[in-house]
C-alpha positions in Angstrom: -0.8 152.9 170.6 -4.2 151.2 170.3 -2.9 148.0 169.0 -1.4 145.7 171.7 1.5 144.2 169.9 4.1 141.7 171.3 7.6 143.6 172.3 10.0 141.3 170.4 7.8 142.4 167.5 8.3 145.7 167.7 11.9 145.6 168.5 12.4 143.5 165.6 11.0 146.1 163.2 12.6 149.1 164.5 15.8 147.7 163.9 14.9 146.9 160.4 13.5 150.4 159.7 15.5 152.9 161.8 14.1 156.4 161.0 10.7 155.4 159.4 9.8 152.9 162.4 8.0 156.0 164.3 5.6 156.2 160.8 5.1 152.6 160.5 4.3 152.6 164.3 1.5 155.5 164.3 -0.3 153.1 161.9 -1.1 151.2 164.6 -3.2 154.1 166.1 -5.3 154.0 163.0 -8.3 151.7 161.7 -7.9 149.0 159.3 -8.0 150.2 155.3 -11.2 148.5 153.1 -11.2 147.5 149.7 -13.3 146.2 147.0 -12.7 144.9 143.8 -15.2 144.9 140.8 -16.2 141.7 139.2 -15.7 142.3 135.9 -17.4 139.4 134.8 -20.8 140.7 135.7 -20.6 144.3 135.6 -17.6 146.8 134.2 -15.7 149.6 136.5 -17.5 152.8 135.1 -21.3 151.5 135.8 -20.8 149.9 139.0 -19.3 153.2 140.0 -23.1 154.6 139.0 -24.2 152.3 141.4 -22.0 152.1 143.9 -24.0 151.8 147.8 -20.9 153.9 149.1 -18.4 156.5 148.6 -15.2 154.9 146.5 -11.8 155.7 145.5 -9.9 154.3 143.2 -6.6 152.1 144.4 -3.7 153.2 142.3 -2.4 149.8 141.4 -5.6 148.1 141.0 -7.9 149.6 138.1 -10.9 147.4 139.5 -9.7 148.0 143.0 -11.3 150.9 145.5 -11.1 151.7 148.9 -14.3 152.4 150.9 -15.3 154.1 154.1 -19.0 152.8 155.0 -19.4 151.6 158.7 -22.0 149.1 157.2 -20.8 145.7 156.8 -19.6 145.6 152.5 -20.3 141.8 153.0 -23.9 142.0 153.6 -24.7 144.7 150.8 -27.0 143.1 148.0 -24.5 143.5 145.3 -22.0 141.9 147.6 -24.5 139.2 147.4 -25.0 139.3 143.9 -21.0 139.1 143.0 -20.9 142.3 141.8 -17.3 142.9 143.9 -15.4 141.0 146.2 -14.0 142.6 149.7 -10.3 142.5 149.6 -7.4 144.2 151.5 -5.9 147.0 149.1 -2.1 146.0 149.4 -3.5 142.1 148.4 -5.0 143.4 145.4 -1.4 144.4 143.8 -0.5 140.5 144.0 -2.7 139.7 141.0 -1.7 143.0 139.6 1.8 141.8 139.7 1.0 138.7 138.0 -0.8 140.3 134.8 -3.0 137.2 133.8 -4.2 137.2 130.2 -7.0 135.4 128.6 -6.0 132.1 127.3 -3.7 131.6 130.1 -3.2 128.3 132.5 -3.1 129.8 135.8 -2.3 128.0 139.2 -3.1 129.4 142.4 -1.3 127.2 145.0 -3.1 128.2 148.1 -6.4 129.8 147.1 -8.7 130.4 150.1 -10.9 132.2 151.1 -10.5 133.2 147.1 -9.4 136.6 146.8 -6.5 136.1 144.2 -8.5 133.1 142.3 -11.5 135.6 141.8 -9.2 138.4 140.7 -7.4 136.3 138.3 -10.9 135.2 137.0 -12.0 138.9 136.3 -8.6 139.3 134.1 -9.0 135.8 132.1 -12.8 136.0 131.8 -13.5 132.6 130.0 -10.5 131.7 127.9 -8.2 129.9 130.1 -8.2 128.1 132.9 -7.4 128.3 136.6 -6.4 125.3 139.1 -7.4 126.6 142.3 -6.1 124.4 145.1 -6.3 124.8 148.6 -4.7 121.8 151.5 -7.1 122.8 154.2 -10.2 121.3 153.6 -12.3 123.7 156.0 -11.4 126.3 154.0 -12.0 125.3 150.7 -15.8 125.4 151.1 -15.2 129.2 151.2 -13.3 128.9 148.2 -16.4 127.9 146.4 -18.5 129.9 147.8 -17.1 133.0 146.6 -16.2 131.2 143.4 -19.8 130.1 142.7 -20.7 133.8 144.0 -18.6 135.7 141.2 -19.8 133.4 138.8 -16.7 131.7 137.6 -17.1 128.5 134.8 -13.4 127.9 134.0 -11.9 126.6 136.9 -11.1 123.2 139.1 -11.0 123.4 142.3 -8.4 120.8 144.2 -8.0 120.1 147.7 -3.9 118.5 147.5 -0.6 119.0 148.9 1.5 121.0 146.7 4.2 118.4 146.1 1.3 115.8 144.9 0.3 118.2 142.0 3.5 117.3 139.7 2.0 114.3 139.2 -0.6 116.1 136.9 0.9 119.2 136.3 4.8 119.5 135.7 5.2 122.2 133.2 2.0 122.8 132.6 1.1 126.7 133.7 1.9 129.8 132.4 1.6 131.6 135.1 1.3 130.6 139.2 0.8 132.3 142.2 2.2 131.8 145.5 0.3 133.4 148.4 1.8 131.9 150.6 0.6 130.7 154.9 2.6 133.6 156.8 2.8 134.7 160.1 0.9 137.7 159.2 2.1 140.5 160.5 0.6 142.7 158.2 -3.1 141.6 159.7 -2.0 143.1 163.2 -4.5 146.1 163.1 -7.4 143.9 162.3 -7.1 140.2 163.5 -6.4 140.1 167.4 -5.6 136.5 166.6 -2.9 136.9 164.7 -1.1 139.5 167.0 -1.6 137.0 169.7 0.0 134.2 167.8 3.2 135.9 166.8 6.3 134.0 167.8 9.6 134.0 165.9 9.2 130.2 166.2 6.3 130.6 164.0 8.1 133.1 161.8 11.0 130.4 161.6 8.9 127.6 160.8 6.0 129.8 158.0 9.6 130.6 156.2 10.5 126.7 156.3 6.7 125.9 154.5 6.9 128.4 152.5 10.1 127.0 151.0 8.8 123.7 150.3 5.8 125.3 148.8 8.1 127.2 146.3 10.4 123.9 145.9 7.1 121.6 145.0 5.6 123.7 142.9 8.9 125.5 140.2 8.7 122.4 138.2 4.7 123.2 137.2 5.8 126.3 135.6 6.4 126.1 132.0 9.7 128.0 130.4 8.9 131.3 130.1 6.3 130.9 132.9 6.0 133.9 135.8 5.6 132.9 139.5 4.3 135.8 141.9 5.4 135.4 145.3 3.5 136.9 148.0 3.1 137.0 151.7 1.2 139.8 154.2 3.9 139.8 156.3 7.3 141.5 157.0 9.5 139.2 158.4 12.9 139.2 156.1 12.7 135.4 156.8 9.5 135.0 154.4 10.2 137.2 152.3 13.7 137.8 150.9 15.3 134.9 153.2 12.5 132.9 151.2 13.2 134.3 147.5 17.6 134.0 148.7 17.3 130.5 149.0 15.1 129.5 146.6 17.2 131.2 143.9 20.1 129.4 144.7 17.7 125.7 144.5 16.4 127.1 141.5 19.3 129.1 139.0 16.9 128.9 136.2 14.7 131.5 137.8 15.8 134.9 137.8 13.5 138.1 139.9 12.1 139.9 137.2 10.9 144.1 137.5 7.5 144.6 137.7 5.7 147.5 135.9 4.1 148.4 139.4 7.2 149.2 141.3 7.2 152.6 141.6 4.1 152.4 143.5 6.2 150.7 146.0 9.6 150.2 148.6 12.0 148.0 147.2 13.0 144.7 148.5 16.4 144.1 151.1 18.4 142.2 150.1 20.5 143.2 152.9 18.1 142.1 155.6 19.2 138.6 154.7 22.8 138.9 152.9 21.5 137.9 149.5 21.9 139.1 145.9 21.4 142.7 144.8 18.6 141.7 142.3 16.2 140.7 145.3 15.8 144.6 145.3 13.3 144.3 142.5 11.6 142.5 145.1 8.3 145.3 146.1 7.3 146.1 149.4 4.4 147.4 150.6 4.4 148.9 153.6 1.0 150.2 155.5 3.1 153.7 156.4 3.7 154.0 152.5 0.8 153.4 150.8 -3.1 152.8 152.4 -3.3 149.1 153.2 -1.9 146.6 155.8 1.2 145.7 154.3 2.3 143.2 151.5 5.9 141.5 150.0 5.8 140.4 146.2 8.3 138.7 144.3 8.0 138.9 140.3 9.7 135.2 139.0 10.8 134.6 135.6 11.8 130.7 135.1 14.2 131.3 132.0 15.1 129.0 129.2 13.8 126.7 126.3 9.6 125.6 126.8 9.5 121.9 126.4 6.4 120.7 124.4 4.0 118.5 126.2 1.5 117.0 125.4 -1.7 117.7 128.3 -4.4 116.6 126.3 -6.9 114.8 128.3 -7.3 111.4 126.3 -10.4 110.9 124.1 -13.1 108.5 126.3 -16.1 107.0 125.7 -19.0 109.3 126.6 -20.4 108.2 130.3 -23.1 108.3 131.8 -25.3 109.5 129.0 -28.6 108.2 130.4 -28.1 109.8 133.9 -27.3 112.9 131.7 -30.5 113.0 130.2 -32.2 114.4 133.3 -29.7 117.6 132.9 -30.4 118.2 129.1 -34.1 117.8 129.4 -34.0 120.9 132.1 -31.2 122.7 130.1 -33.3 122.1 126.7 -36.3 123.7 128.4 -35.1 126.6 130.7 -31.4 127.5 129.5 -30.8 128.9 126.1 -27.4 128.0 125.2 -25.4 125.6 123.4 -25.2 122.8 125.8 -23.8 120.7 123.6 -20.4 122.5 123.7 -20.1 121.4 127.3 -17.8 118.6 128.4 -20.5 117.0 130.5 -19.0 115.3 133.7 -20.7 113.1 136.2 -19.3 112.4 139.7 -21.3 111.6 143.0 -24.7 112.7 141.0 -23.2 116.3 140.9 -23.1 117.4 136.9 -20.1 119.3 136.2 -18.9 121.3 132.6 -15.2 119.8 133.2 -12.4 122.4 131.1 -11.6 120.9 128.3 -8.2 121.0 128.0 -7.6 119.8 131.7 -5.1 116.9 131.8 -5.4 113.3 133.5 -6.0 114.0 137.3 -5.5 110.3 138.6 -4.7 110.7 142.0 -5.2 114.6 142.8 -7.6 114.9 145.3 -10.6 117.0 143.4 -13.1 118.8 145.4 -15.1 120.4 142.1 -14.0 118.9 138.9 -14.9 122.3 137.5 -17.8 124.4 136.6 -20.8 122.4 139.0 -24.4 122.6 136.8 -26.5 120.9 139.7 -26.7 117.4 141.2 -29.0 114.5 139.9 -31.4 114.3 142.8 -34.6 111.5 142.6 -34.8 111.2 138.9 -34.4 114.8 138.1 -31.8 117.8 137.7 -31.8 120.2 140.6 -29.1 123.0 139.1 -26.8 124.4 141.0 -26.5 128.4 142.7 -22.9 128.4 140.5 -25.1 127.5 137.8 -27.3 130.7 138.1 -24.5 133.1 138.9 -22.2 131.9 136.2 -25.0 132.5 133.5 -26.3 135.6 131.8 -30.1 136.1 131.7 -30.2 136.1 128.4 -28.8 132.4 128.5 -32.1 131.7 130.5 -35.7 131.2 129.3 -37.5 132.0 132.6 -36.5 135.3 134.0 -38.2 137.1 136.6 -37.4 140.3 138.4 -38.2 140.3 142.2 -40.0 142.8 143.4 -39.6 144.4 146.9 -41.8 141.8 149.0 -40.6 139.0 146.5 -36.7 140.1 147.4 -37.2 140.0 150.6 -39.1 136.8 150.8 -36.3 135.5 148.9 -32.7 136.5 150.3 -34.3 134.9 153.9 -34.9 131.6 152.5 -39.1 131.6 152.5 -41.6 130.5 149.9 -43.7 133.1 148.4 -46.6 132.9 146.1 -46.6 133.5 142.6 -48.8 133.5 139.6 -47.0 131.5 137.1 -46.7 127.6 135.2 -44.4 125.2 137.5 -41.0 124.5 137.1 -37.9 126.7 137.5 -36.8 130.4 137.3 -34.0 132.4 137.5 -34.6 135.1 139.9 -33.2 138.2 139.4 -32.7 141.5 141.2 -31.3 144.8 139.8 -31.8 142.7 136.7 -28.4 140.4 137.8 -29.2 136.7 138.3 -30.0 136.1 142.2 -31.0 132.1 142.3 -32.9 129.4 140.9 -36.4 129.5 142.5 -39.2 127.0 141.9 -42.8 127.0 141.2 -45.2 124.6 142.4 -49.2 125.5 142.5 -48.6 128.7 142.7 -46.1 128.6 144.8 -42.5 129.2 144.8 -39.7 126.8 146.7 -36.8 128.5 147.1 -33.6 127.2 146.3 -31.1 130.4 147.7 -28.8 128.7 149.2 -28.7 128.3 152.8 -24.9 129.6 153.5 -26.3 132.9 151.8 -29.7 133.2 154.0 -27.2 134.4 157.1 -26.9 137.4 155.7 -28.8 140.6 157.3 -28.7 141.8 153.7 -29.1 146.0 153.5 -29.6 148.5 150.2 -29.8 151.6 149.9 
């Protein structure tokens, strides 16, 4: 096999799959599956697929999902760049899937980096609703809002907090939450070295003990009525049915509910880990069934009467309306849209359109209070790259299409001249926004931001 994997590993799985382990080993022998998903918040499935750099096909579970061959790096393509779709692992993509977000919906996703379930959840809800994104690790939240700020997402609220600390804000709150939950990963064999390297059943033992108190801290945020989606990428009985086994009997008011996606997939075992026959609606997805690494889900239902709470954030005093002043002097001149309908919010100088219907955070660690306009810098507004990618260009008064040279000049991080009055524009290419540039004597200072510059961007 072409995949060094550890020998406990192996003799692990072929005593849970008997007569398919021989399939599920050849895998190994084979590369890695890609996928993209469409952002459906700037562009729809049927003309992205007119503009597609590479060869697609669709992903039966995913009806924004496709898989793609290119040996070019996805990441560096200009309308990976733009937001246009987000590179994600096929079998991940049924998570979201699973969960069936609709707009109007108060969405939690527990442990949201690098962002691939927040973003998909985004493209479902569009901008009615609201997702709480949180994320412990703080080095990997910046990449959170990257990719957030990338796809161009305004109703969200990014926290960096332990999962038992969020019931302080939120107990019964969501609608719907999402558990994708730190595992030991076995389904990332064929493409993170790392991961194989790490494998231990010690680290199996202890992801299934985290993942438990994960569940356990975050079952009282979910409203009555409320679905929790359970996922890991890994195979392990222990995080997956062992997990869902024992938080069942915690937890009697949830029951595992079918999902309408099952026959794409293997059932759960319940007898893997002596538990209850209805752990069989439990999916698995395994990378000799269907194309893609390898994923568990687990469809919750938490039954029983909602209780109505109140959430309403509490009606304050406008703040801050003299620093604010810088921001609606640029949004009067360059945006055209209805500031006024924003819930202005400053913190640290950075300007923020905070959801409206958020409740009282005291005490939750916040990285972005929500959508982030810009930052107040030396007695002006400097607006944000989230800011440009969460617009349309027809919510902007200064538009300008790069050309060639200019695009160039651009995506590197250089000035460039240009013939036009000072002050800021919205730079666009393929006629989607790219970044705020601005003009000085002729001259343009460019504001793309600096984590995008690294990017050997290519197009066809």
């Amino acid at each position: 096999m072409k995949v060094p994997v550890k020998e406990e590993f192996l003799k692990r799985m072929k005593e849970l799959l008997k007569e398919e382990y021989e399939a599920f080993l050849k895998e190994y022998e084979k590369k890695p599956q890609k996928g993209l998903r469409v952002n459906t918040l700037k562009i729809d499935v049927e003309n992205f697929k007119k503009i597609a750099p590479f060869e697609i096909e669709p992903i039966p579970w995913c009806p924004t999902g496709f898989y793609y061959e290119k040996e070019e790096k996805a990441g560096n393509h200009l309308y990976h760049v733009l937001g246009l779709y987000y590179i994600q692992e096929p079998t991940a993509m049924a998570v979201v899937e699973v969960l069936d977000p609709k707009p109007g919906e108060k969405i939690l996703d527990v442990s949201a980096a690098p962002g691939g379930k927040t973003t998909h959840i985004a493209s479902k809800i569009g901008d009615e609703g609201l997702i709480v994104a949180n994320e412990i690790d703080r080095k990997r939240i910046r990449a959170l809002e990257e990719n957030v700020a990338r796809m161009g997402i305004r109703n969200i609220v990014l926290l960096n907090e332990r999962p038992e600390r969020l019931i302080q804000a939120f107990e019964g709150y969501f609608d719907k939450i999402v558990v994708d939950a730190p595992c030991s990963g076995e389904g990332m064999f064929r493409k993170d070295p790392a991961v194989r390297r790490m494998w231990s059943l010690n680290n199996v033992l202890s992801c299934s003990i985290t993942q438990r108190n994960i569940l356990r801290s975050v079952a009282p945020l979910l409203k009555r009525g409320g679905i929790l989606v359970y996922s890991t990428c890994t195979f392990s009985p222990e995080e997956n049915e062992g997990v869902i086994k024992k938080f069942l009997e915690e937890n009697p008011e949830f029951e595992v509910v079918e999902s309408e996606l099952s026959h794409f997939f293997d059932k759960g075992h319940p007898e893997w880990v002596d538990g209850p026959k209805e752990l069989e609606k439990c999916m698995r997805l395994w990378p000799h069934k269907v194309r893609g690494e390898g994923h568990f889900i687990a469809k919750l239902k938490k039954n029983g009467e909602d209780v109505n709470v109140n959430f309403k954030r509490k009606v304050e005093k406008k703040k801050h309306q003299k620093e604010l002043e810088l921001f609606y002097q640029f949004a009067d001149k360059y945006l055209d849209l209805d500031f006024k309908i924003l819930n202005l919010q400053l913190d640290n100088n950075f300007v923020y359109h905070v959801p409206l219907d958020l409740p009282e955070l005291k005490g939750i660690r916040i990285y972005r209070h929500g959508w982030l306009m810009g930052e107040l810098k030396k007695n002006r507004f400097e607006p944000s790259h989230w800011l440009a990618m969460g617009l349309k260009t027809s919510q902007i008064k200064r538009v300008l299409e790069l050309d060639k040279f200019q695009r160039e000049k651009y995506l590197n991080g250089e000035t460039f001249e240009l013939d036009e009055e000072d002050g800021w524009i919205l730079f666009t290419a393929e006629n989607f926004p790219a970044g705020w540039g601005r003009v000085a004597k002729g001259v343009v200072k460019n504001y793309f931001p600096k984590w995008l510059r690294d990017i050997e961007v290519w197009e066809e």
